[in-house]
C-alpha positions, 0 to 999 in steps of 0.5 A, spaced: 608 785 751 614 781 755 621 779 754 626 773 755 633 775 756 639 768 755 647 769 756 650 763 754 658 761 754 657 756 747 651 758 741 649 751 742 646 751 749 643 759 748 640 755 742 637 749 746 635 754 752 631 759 745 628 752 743 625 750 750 622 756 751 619 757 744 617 750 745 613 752 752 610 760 750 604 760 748 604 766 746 606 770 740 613 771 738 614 779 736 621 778 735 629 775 736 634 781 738 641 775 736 648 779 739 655 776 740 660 779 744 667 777 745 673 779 751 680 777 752 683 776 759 692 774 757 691 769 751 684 766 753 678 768 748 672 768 752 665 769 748 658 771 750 652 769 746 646 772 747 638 774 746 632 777 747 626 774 746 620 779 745 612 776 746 605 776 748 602 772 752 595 770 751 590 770 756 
């Protein structure tokens, strides 16, 4: 069993770098862990996007 971690700053790219890697694993996808956090410096909102992919490899 493995992991895949993504941090991205906008749900679209952690959206196509999710999909890319689904697209190149060959192996099975256990399950996706989504969380959302959200900072605030002076009056600027800054959002993080993340997840972590669980998988096996087959070999």
């Amino acid at each position: 069993m493995k992991v895949k971690l993504f941090d991205e700053s906008h749900e679209k790219d952690l959206e196509n770098a999710i999909n890319t890697f689904l697209e190149s694993t060959k192996g099975d996808i256990i399950d996706i862990k989504y969380q959302v956090s959200i900072g605030v410096f002076g009056e600027e909102q800054i959002y993080c996007f993340s997840a972590m992919v669980i998988y096996c490899t087959k070999e």
